[in-house]
C-alpha positions as CSV (number, residue, x, y, z in Angstrom):
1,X,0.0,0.0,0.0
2,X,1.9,3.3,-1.4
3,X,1.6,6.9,0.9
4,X,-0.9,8.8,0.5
5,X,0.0,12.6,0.5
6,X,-1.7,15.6,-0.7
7,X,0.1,18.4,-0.8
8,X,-1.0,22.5,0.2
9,X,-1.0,23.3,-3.9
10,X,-3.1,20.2,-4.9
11,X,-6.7,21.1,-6.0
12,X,-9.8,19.7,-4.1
13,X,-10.3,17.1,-6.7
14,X,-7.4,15.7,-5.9
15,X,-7.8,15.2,-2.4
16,X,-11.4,13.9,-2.8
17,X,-9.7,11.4,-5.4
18,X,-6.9,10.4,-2.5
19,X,-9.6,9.9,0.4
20,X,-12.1,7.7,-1.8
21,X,-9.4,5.7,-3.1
22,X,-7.9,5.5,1.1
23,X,-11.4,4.2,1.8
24,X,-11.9,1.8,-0.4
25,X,-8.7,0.0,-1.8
26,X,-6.2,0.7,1.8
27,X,-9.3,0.5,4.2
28,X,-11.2,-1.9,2.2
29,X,-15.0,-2.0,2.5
30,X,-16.4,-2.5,5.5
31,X,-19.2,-4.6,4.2
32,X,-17.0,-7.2,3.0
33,X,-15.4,-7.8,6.7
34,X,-15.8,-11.1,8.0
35,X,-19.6,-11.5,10.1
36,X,-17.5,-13.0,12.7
37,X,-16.1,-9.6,13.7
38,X,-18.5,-7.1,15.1
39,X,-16.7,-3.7,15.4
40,X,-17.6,-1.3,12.9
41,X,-14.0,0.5,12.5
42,X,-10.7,-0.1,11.6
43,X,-9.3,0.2,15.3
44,X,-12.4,-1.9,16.9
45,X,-11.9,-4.2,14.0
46,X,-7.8,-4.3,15.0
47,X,-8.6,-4.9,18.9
48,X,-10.8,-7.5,17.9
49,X,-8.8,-9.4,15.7
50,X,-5.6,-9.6,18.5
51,X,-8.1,-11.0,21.5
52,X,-9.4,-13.7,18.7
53,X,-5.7,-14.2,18.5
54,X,-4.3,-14.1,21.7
55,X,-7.3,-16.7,22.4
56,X,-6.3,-19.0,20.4
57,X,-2.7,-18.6,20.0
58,X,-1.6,-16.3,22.3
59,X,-1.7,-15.2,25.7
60,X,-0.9,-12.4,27.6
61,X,1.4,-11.3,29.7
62,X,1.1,-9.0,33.3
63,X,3.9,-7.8,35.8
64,X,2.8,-6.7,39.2
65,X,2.3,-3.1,38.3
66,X,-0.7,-4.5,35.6
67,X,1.2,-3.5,32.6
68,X,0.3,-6.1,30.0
69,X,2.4,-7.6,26.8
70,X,0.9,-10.1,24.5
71,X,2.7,-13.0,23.2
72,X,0.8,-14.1,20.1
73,X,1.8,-17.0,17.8
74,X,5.7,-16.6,16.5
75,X,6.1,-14.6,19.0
76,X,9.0,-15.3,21.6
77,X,9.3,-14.1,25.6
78,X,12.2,-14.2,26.9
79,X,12.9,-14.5,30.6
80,X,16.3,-12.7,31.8
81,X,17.9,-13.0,34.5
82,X,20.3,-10.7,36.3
83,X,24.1,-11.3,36.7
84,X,25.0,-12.8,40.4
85,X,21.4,-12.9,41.4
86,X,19.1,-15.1,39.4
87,X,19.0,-18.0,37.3
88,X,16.3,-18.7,35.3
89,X,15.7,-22.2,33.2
90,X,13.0,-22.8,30.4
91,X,11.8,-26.5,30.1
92,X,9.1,-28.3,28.9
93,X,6.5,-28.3,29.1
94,X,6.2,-24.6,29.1
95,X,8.2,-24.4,32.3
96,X,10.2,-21.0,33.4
97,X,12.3,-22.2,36.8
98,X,13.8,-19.1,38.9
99,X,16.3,-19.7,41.0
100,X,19.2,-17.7,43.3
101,X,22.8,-18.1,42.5
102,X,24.8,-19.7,45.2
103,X,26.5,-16.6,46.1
104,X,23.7,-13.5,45.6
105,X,25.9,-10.2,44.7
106,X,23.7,-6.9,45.4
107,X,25.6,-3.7,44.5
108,X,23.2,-1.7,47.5
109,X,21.8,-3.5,49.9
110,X,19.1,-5.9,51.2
111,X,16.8,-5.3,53.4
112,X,14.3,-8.0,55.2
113,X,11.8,-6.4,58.1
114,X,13.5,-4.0,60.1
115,X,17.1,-5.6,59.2
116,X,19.4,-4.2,56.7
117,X,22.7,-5.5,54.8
118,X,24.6,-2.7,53.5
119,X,28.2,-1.4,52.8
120,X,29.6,-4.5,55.4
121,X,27.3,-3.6,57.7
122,X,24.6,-5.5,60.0
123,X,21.8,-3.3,61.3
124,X,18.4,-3.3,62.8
125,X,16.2,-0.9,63.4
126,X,14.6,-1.9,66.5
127,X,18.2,-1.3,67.8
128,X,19.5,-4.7,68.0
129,X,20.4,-8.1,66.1
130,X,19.5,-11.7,67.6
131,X,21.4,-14.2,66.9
132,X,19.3,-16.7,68.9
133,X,21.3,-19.2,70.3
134,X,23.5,-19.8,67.5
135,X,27.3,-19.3,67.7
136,X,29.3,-16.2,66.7
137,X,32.7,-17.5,65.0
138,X,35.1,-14.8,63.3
139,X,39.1,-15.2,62.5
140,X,39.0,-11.0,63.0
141,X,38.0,-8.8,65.4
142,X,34.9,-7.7,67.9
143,X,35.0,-4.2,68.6
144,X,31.9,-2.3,70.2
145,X,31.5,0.4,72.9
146,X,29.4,-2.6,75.4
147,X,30.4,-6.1,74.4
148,X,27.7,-8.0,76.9
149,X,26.8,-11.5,77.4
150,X,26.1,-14.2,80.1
151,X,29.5,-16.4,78.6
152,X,31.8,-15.6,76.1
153,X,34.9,-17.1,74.6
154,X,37.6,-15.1,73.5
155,X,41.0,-15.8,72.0
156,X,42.1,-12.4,73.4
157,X,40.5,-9.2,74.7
158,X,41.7,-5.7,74.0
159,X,40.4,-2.7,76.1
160,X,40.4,0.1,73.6
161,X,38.8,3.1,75.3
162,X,39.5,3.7,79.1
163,X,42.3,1.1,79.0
164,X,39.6,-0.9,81.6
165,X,37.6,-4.3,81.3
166,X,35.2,-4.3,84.1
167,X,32.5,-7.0,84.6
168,X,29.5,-6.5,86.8
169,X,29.8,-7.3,90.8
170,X,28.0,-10.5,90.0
171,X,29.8,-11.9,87.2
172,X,33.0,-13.9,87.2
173,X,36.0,-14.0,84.6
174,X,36.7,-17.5,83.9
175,X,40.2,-17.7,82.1
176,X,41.9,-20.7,81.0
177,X,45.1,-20.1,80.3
178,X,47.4,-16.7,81.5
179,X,47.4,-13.5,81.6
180,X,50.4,-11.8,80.1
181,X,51.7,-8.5,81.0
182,X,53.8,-6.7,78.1
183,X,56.9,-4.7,78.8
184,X,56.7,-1.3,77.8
185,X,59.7,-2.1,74.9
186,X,57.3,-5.5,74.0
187,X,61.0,-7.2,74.6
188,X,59.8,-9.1,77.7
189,X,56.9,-9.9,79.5
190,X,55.4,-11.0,82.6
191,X,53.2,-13.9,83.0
192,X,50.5,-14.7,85.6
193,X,49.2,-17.9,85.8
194,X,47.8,-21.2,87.9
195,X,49.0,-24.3,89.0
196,X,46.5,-26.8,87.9
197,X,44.1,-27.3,91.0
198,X,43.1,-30.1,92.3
199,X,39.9,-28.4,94.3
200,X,37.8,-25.3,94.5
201,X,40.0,-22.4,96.0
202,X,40.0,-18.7,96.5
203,X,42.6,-16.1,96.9
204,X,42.3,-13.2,98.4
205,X,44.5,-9.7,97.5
206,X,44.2,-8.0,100.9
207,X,42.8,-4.1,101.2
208,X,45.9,-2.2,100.8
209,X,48.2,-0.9,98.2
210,X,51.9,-2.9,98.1
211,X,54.3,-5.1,96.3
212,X,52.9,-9.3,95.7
213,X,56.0,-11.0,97.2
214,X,56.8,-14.7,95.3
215,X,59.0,-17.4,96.0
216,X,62.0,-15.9,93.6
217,X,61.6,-12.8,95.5
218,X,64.9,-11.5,97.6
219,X,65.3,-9.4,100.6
220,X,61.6,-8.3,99.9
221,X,60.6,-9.0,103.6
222,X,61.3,-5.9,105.9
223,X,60.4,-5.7,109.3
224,X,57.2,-3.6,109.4
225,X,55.5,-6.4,107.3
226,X,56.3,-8.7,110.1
227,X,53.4,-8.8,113.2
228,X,54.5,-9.7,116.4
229,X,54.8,-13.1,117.5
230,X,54.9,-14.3,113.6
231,X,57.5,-16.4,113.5
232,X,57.7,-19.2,116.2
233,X,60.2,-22.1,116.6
234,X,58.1,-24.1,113.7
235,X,59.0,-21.2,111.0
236,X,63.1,-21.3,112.0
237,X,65.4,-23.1,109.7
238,X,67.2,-26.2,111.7
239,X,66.0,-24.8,114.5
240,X,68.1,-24.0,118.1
241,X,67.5,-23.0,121.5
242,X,68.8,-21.2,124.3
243,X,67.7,-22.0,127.9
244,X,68.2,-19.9,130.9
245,X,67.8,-21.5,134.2
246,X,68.4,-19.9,137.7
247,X,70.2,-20.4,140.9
248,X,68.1,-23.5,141.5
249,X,68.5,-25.0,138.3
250,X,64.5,-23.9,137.3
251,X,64.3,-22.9,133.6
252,X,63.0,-19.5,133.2
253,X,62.9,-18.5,129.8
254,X,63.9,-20.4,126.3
255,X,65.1,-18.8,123.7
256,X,64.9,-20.1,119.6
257,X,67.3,-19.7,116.8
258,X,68.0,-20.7,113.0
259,X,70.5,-23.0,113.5
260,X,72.0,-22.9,109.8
C-alpha cells in the first residue's frame, strides 16, 4: 500500500480522489469484513482481531504493576535473568524455573523487616540483632562500645577506650590459660598464671596498696610487714634454743634460733 499525500498546492479534486481511493482499496469495505467480527472501525476491527488471536494462539502477559504484553503465535518471551542474582531455566512443558545463584551479589543493599545488609554492615532498626542461640565465630576482630553477654569465649581481649575491662559485681571471669603482662619495649613480659588445682579455692588480695612477694623474690621482707609473734620455733630453719635456768636450776625463759 503506497503513501498517500496531498500536498497545500493540490486542488480539491485531488484530495477527494486520494480519500475515496484510502477508503476503499487501503481501508477496504467495511461490508465485505468477516460477520464473525463485530466492530464497525478499523481500530475496533484491530482490537478484535488480537483477542481472537491471543485466544487461540496467544496469551498475555502481566507484571505486578498491571502493565500487559501479549505474546501471540511466532512470537517469543524471553525470561532474563540478572548477573550474580538469578538463574532462570526454560523447560518443557512450558516451564520458566527461577532460582538464586549460590552466592547473591547486590551492588546496594538488602533489606528484610526491620534488618538491613549494607556497605559491610549489620543493622536493625529496632536497635539490636538476635542471633538466637546460635554461635558467633570470626578469625577477625569484635569491637563495640558494650560487648555483653552471660558467657563468652575469646581468644584475646583488647580494652580500647578507658584502657579498663570491668565485669559487673555478679559476674565472674573464667580464664583458662594466663594473663600476660607486656613490657613497655614489647622485649619481655610478665606472665601470671595457675597451678593446675586439684579443688575449688580462692585467693584473696588484701585491702591495701603494696608489692605481691613470690617465691624468687629476695630481701623483699622488711620488718614492718612482720606482726609480732609471727615467726615461732616451727618457722626457723634447723632450728636451736637457748635455755636460761636460775640459781636452783628452774628454767625461766627459752630462747629459739635458726640453726644454719
Amino acid at each position: 500500500m503506497a503513501v498517500r499525500n496531498i500536498a497545500v498546492t493540490d486542488t480539491l479534486e485531488k484530495f477527494r480522489t486520494e480519500f475515496n481511493d484510502l477508503n476503499s482499496n487501503d481501508f477496504g469495505d467495511i461490508a465485505n469484513l468477516s460477520s464473525q467480527i463485530s466492530a464497525t472501525n478499523l481500530v475496533e476491527a484491530m482490537n478484535e482481531t488480537i483477542s481472537i488471536a491471543t485466544s487461540t494462539a496467544g496469551w498475555t502477559m502481566e507484571d505486578a504493576s498491571s502493565t500487559q504484553q501479549i505474546v501471540g503465535g511466532g512470537d517469543v518471551a524471553r525470561f532474563l535473568g540478572a548477573s550474580n542474582q538469578i538463574n532462570v531455566v526454560v523447560s518443557a512443558p512450558d516451564t520458566a524455573t527461577f532460582s538464586l545463584n549460590n552466592t547473591v551479589e547486590v551492588t546496594t543493599s538488602v533489606k528484610a523487616g526491620t534488618l538491613t545488609i549494607a556497605g559491610g554492615s549489620l543493622t536493625d532498626s529496632s536497635g539490636g540483632v538476635s542471633m538466637g542461640d546460635d554461635d558467633l565465630t570470626t578469625t577477625g576482630s569484635i569491637t563495640g562500645a558494650n560487648v555483653i553477654g552471660t558467657t563468652g569465649q575469646f581468644n584475646s581481649i583488647q580494652a580500647r577506650s578507658g584502657n579498663e575491662i570491668t565485669l559487673p559485681s555478679s559476674q565472674t571471669l573464667k580464664i583458662d590459660g594466663t594473663f600476660k603482662f607486656e613490657g613497655t619495649a614489647n622485649d619481655h613480659e610478665t606472665t601470671l598464671g595457675v597451678v593446675d588445682p586439684t579443688a575449688d579455692n580462692t585467693i584473696n588480695l588484701p585491702d591495701n596498696s603494696g608489692t605481691i612477694i613470690t617465691t624468687g623474690s629476695i630481701d623483699a621482707v622488711t620488718e614492718t610487714m612482720m606482726a609480732n609473734d609471727a615467726i615461732g620455733a616451727t618457722e626457723l630453719k634447723s632450728v636451736v634454743q637457748l635455755i636460761i635456768y636460775n640459781s636452783s636450776g628452774v628454767a625461766q625463759k627459752t630462747l629459739y634460733g635458726a640453726g644454719a
